[in-house]
C-alpha positions in Angstrom: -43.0 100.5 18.3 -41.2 97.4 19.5 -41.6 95.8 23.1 -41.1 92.6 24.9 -43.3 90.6 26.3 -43.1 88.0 29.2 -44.8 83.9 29.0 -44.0 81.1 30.3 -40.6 82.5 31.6 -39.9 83.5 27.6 -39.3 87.3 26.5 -41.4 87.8 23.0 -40.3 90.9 21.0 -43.3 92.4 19.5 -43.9 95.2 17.4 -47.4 97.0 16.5 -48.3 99.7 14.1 -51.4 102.0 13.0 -54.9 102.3 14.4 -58.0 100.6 13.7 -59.2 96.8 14.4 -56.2 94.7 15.8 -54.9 92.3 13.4 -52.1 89.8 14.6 -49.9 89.1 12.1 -47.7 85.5 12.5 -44.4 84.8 10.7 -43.3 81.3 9.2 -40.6 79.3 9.5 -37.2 81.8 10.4 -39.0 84.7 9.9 -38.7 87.8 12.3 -41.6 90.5 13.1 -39.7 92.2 10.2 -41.0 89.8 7.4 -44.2 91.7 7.4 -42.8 95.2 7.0 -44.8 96.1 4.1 -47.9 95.0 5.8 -46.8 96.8 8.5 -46.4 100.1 6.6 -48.8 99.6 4.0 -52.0 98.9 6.2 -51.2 100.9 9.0 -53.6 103.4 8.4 -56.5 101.4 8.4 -55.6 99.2 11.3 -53.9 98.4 14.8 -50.8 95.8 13.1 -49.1 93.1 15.7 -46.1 91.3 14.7 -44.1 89.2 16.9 -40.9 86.9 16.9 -42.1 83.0 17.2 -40.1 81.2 19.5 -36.4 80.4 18.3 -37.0 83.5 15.4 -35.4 86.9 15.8 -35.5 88.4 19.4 -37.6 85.6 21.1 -35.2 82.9 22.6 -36.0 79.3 22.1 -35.9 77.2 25.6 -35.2 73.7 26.1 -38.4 71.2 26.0 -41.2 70.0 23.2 -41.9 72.5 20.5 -45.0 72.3 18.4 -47.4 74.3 16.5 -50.1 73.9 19.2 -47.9 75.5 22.0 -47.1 77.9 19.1 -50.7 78.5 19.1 -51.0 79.1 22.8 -47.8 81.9 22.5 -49.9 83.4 20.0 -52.7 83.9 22.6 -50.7 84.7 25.1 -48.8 87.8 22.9 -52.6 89.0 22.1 -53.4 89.2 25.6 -50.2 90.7 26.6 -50.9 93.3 24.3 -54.5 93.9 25.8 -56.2 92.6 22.2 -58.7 90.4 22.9 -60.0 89.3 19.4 -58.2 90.3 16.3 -57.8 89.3 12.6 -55.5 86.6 12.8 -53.1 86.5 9.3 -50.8 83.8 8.9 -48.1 82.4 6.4 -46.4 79.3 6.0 -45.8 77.7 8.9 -47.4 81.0 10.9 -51.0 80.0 9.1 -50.1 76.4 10.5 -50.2 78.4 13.6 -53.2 80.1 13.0 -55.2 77.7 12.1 -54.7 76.1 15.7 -54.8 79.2 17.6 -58.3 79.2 15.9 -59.2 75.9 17.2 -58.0 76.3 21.0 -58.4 79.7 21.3 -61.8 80.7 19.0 -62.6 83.7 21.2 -59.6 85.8 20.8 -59.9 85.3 16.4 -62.3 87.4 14.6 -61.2 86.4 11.4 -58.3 84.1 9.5 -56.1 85.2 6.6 -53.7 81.5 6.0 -51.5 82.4 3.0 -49.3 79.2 1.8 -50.9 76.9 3.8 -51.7 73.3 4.3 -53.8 71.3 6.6 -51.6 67.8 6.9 -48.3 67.2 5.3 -48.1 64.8 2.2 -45.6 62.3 0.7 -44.2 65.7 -1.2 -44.2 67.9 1.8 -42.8 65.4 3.9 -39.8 65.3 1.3 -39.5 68.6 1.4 -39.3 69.3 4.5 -36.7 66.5 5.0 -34.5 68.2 2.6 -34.4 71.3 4.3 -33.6 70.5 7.5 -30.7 68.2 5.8 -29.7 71.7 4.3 -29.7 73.5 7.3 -27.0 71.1 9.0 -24.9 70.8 5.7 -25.0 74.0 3.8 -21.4 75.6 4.1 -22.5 79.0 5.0 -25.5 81.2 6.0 -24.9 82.8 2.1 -25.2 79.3 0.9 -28.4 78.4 2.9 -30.3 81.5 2.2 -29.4 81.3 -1.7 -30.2 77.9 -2.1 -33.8 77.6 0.5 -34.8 80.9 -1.2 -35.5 78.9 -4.6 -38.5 77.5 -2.9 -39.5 80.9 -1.4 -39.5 83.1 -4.4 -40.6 83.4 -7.9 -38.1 83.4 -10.9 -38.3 87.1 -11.7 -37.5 88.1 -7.3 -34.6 85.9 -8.8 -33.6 87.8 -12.1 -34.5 91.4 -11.2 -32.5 91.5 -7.7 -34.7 91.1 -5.1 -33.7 87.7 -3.9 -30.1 89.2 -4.0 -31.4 92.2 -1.6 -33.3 89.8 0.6 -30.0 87.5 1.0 -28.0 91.0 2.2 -30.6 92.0 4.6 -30.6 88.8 6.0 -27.5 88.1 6.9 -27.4 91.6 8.4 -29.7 91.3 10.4 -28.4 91.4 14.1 -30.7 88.6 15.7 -30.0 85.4 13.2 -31.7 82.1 13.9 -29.3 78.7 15.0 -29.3 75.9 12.9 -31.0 74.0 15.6 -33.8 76.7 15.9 -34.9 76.5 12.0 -34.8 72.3 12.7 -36.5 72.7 15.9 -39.1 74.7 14.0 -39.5 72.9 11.0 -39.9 69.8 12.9 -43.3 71.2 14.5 -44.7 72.1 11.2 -43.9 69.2 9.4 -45.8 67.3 12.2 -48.7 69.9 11.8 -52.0 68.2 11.4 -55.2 69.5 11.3 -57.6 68.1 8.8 -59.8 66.7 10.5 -60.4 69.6 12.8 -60.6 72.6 10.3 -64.6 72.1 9.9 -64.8 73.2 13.9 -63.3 76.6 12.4 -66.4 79.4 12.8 -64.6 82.9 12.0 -64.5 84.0 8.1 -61.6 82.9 6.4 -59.7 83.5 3.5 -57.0 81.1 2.4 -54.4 82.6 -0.3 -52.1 80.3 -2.5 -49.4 81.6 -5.6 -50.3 79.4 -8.5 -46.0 79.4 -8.6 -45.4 78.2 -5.3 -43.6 74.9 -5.1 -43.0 74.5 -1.6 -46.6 74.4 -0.3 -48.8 74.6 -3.6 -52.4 75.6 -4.5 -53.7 72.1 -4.1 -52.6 71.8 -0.1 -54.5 75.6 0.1 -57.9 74.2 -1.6 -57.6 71.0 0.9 -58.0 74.0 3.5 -60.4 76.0 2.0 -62.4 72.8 1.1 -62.4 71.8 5.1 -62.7 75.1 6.5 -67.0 76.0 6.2 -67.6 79.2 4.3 -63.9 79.8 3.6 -62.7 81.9 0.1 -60.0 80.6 -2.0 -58.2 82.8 -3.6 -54.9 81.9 -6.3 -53.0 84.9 -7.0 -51.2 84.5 -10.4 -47.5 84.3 -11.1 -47.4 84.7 -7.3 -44.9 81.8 -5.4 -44.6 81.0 -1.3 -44.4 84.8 -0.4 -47.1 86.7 -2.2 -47.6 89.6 0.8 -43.5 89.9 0.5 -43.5 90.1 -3.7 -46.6 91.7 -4.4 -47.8 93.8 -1.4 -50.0 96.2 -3.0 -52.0 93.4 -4.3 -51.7 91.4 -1.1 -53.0 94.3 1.2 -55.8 95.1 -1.1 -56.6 91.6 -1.0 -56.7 91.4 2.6 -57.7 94.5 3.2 -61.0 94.0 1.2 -61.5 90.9 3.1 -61.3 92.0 6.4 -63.3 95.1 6.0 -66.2 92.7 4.7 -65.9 90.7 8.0 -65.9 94.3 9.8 -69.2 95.1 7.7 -70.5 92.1 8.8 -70.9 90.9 4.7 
């Protein structure tokens, strides 16, 4: 069921599901609580499911003032103990495993374990382009239709393109009731591009699993390995014909993946 939240004189819609060890599940850039629905159904019956709108995304409201992935962090935290969770498995994508991967660092005693799917550690030439680009298509693009069409072939593999699903995606997004300003998504982006954690990742002490599509062109497999390559005792795992959004695209083979892993870290293996 959905609720609010109150921090730091900001209302966070949040929405939890099932029974069983808390996971906190954190979107990336835009995303609602919703982008996790098949997570959210899928796993349900194995564990207590958190998903909550990031600042400036869906029902949260984004105030004036500095925005980063750090203070992103500490919402995080704050949402947990709103909720009365005090550790959980921590899954992030995108710009949410940017997120995770700090709330791990400030906050190690509320994360029992890390799931960073698309993820990067410190933004390259490449990324930095990229990035660039989309904040110059959010101010330019002549329509929502046009933005979603055109930042979705970054998000999505070729056949989401060809058999539909991009198509259904596009619809459901500009249904939805609670869409994000231009100046949100920039305001957003902004803090991820300047996301850096390299150097820090080796003071990360919880089991982690870092997940990359070997099709994903906006954040590929090599900026994942970087990760699991910094972070001691992480797993690496490249999910074939699999682009930016795996746990969208391929549930069933995302929540067995996941769902192996954390019951390992539950086992204590």
């Amino acid at each position: 069921m959905g609720a609010y939240v109150d921090f730091d004189g900001t209302r966070f819609w949040t929405y939890s599901r099932g029974t069983g060890p808390d996971v906190l599940l954190i979107a990336g850039l835009g995303d609602p609580a919703e982008a996790w629905e098949a997570q959210l159904d899928g796993l349900a019956g194995r564990y207590r499911l958190h998903a909550f709108d990031n600042r400036g995304a869906g029902r949260t409201p984004l105030p004036g003032g500095p925005l980063s992935v750090a203070s992103l962090a500490d919402d995080a935290a704050a949402v947990l103990r709103a909720l009365g969770v005090d550790r959980a498995h921590i899954a992030g994508f995108s710009g949410g495993s940017a997120i995770a991967q700090e709330l791990a660092l400030r906050h190690p005693g509320a994360v029992r374990s890390l799931v960073l799917t698309s993820t990067w550690a410190r933004a390259d030439a490449y990324f930095t382009a990229l990035t660039r680009s989309w904040d110059w298509l959010a101010a330019h693009a002549p329509d929502g239709r046009a933005l979603l069409e055109a930042f979705f072939l970054w998000i999505y593999t070729p056949r989401a393109h060809a058999d539909g699903t991009v198509r259904a995606i596009v619809e459901e997004s500009l249904a939805f009731p609670h869409p994000q300003s231009t100046d949100a998504f920039q305001r957003q982006l902004a803090a991820f591009a300047r996301h850096d954690s390299l150097d820090r990742l080796p003071g990360i002490a919880v089991p982690t699993l870092v997940v990359a599509g070997d099709q994903d062109i906006a954040t590929p497999q090599r900026l994942g390995r970087i990760v699991a390559d910094a972070v001691p005792g992480a797993r690496f795992e490249v999910l074939s014909g699999e682009a930016h959004q795996p746990f969208q695209e391929s549930p069933d083979v995302f929540n067995a993946l996941v769902d192996a892993f954390w019951s390992d870290v539950e086992a204590g293996r």
